[in-house]
C-alpha positions, 0 to 999 in steps of 0.5 A: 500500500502506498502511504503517502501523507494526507496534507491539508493547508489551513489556519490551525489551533492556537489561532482564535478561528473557525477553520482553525478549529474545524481543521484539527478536528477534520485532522482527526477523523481523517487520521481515524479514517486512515491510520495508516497514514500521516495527516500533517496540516500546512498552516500559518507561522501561528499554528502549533500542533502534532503533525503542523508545519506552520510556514504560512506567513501572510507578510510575504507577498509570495508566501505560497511559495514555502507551502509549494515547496513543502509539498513538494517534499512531503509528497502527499497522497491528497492535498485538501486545502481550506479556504476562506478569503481573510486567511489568504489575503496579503496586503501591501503596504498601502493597506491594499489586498491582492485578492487571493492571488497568491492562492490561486498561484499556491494551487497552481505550483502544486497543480501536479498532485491531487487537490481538493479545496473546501471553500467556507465563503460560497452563498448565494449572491456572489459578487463579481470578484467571488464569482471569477475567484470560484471559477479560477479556483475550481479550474486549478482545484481537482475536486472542490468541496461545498457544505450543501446542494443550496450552494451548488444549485445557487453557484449553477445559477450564478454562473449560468446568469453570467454565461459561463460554463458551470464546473463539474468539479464540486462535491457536495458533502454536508456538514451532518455527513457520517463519520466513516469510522463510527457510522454515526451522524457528525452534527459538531461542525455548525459554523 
């Protein structure tokens, strides 16, 4: 059996935040669910943790390129990327952002191993810049993950009403999806 790590990109604990939370406990059902490899997480230079490897500093402007290397040399299995704006975001020093290019550039040199991406900022009114940001995002993503069919059906109709083609790339996977080791409903994850 191959066992190449399973690697995912995130803020992490100590970090006050949402998907930093989510990001641990996600790590351990995926290491529950399989055991027989490493779960290690990419996280910002404030992460600490069992398995962390906290590179991700947003005052560089090309702070994907320590995560493209790293991923490099872990060699993973899969990596699953979490994604909300704020995390991402870097700023000159005038104050203004880039818009998460740098993400977009970060999917892009690891291009050439297995991305999944679980967006936590899709709805159903997506501004022009949000719109473009999914569609680049998924065109550089192998599978994208959304929360609930609401955000699928509301994406194909924003998309469709812009006359662009819908990606046949997303999943959805609810948040009540089971836990695949237990058999058993997991409700925690209610952001």
């Amino acid at each position: 059996m191959d066992n190449k790590p399973i690697v995912m990109i995130s803020s992490y604990p100590p970090r006050l935040c949402g998907i930093a939370t989510f990001c641990e406990e996600a790590r351990e059902f995926i290491k529950k669910a399989n055991p027989d490899r490493d779960v290690l997480v990419i996280s910002h230079i404030d992460g600490k943790g069992e398995g962390d490897y906290p590179v991700i500093d947003m005052a560089r402007r090309d702070w994907w390129t320590p995560v493209a290397k790293l991923i490099e040399e872990l060699d993973p299995w899969v990596v699953h990327v979490q994604h909300e704006y704020g995390l991402y975001e870097c700023h000159d020093e005038r104050g203004f952002g880039d818009g998460n290019d740098g993400f977009l550039d970060m999917l892009e040199a690891i291009g050439n191993k297995p991305i999944v991406v679980e967006p936590h900022t899709v709805h159903g009114c997506l501004t022009d810049f949000e719109a473009d940001f999914i569609f680049k995002l998924c065109r550089r993503s192998h599978v994208v993950l959304f929360k609930c069919h609401y955000q699928k059906w509301r994406l194909d109709w924003n998309f469709k009403g812009r006359n662009w083609p819908v990606p046949r790339n997303i999943m959805v996977v609810p948040h009540t999806a089971p836990d695949p080791t237990s058999g058993a409903a997991c409700t925690k994850y209610h952001h």
